[in-house]
C-alpha positions as CSV (number, residue, x, y, z in Angstrom):
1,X,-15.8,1.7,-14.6
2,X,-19.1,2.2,-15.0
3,X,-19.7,2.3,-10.8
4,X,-16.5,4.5,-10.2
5,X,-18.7,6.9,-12.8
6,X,-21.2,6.7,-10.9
7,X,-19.6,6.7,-7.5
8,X,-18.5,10.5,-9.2
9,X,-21.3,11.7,-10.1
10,X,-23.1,11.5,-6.9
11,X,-20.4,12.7,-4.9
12,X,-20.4,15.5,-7.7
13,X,-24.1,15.8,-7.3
14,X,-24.6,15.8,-3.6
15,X,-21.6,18.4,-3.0
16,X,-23.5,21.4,-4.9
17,X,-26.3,22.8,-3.3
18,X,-28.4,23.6,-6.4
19,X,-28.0,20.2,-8.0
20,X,-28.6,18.7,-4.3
21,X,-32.0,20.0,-3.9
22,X,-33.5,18.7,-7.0
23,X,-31.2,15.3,-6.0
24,X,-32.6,15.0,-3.1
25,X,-36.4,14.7,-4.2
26,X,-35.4,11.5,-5.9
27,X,-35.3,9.2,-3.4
28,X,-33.9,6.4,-4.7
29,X,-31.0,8.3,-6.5
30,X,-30.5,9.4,-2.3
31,X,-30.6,5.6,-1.1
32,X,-28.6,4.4,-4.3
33,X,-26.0,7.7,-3.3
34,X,-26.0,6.7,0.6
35,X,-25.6,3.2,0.0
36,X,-22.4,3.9,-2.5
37,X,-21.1,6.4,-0.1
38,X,-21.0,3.9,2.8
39,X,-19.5,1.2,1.1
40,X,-17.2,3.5,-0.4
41,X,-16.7,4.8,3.4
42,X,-15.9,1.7,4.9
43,X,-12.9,1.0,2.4
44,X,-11.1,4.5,2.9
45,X,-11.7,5.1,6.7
46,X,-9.0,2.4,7.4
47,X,-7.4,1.4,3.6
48,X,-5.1,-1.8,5.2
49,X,-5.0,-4.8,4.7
50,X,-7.4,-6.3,2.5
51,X,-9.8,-3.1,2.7
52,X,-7.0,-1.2,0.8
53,X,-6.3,-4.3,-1.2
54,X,-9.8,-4.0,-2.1
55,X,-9.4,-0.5,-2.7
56,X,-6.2,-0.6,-4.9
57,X,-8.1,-3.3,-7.1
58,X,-11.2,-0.6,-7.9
59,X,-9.2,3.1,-8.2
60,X,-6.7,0.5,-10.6
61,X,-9.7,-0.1,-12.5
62,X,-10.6,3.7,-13.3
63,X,-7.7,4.5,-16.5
64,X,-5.9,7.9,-16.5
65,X,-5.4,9.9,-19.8
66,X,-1.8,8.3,-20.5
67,X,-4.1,4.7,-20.5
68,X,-6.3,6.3,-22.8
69,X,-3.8,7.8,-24.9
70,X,-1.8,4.5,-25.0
71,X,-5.2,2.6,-25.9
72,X,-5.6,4.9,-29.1
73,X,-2.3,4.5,-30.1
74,X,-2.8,0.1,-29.9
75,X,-6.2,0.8,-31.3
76,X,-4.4,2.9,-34.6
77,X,-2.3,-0.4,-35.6
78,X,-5.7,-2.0,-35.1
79,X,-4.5,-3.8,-38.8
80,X,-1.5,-5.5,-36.7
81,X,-2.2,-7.3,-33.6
82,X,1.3,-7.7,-32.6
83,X,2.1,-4.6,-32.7
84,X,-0.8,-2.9,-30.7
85,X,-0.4,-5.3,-28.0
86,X,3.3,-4.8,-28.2
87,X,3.0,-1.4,-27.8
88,X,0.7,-1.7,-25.0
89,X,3.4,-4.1,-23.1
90,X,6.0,-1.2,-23.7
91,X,3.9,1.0,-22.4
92,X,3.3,-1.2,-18.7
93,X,6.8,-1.8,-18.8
94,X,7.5,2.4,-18.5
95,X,4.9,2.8,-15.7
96,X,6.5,0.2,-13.5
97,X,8.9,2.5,-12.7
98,X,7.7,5.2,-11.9
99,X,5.0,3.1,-9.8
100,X,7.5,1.4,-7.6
101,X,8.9,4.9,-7.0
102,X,5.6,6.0,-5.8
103,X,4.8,3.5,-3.5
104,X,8.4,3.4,-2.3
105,X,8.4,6.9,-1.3
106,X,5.1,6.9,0.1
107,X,6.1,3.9,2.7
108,X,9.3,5.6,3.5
109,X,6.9,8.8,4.6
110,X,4.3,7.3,6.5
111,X,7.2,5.7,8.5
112,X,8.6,8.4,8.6
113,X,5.2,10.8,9.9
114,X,4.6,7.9,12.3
């Protein structure tokens, strides 16, 4: 997580002009930046096969707020174990849904665009 946050802050960084000029007199923030940005490059210029394996593997590794939110709520029955990671299962369980749906539809539309 902690590259991801770093992948985001120089994107962030180098895409406003006023941040980029200072950004740019620190030269190895700039190699460290162009560096991420290529490898990052190479995985989304052509995300099949194992590139957008790959890919899937690292944006699955950055949470959104519903994690987050689910994660306090297992961290609040911190006292029983059983029933934080319970609630954390249910909560898996409900995504699968609406996952499968997503990646369903989005197959059935690139066939269809192509």
């Amino acid at each position: 997580m902690l590259i991801a946050a770093l992948f985001f802050m120089t994107s962030a960084f180098a895409g406003n002009p006023r941040i980029a000029s200072n950004w740019n007199r620190l030269k190895i923030m700039r190699s460290f930046s162009n560096k991420l940005v290529a490898i990052a490059q190479s995985f989304t210029h052509n995300p099949f096969g194992f590139k957008g394996w790959v890919l899937g593997l690292l944006l699955g590794l950055i949470p959104c707020g519903l994690v987050y939110a689910s994660i306090a709520t297992a961290v609040s029955y911190s006292n029983n174990f059983l029933l934080a990671g319970l609630s954390l299962f249910i909560f898996g369980l409900g995504t699968i849904p609406g996952l499968f749906l997503i990646a369903y539809s989005g197959g059935k539309y690139i066939n269809k665009v192509e």
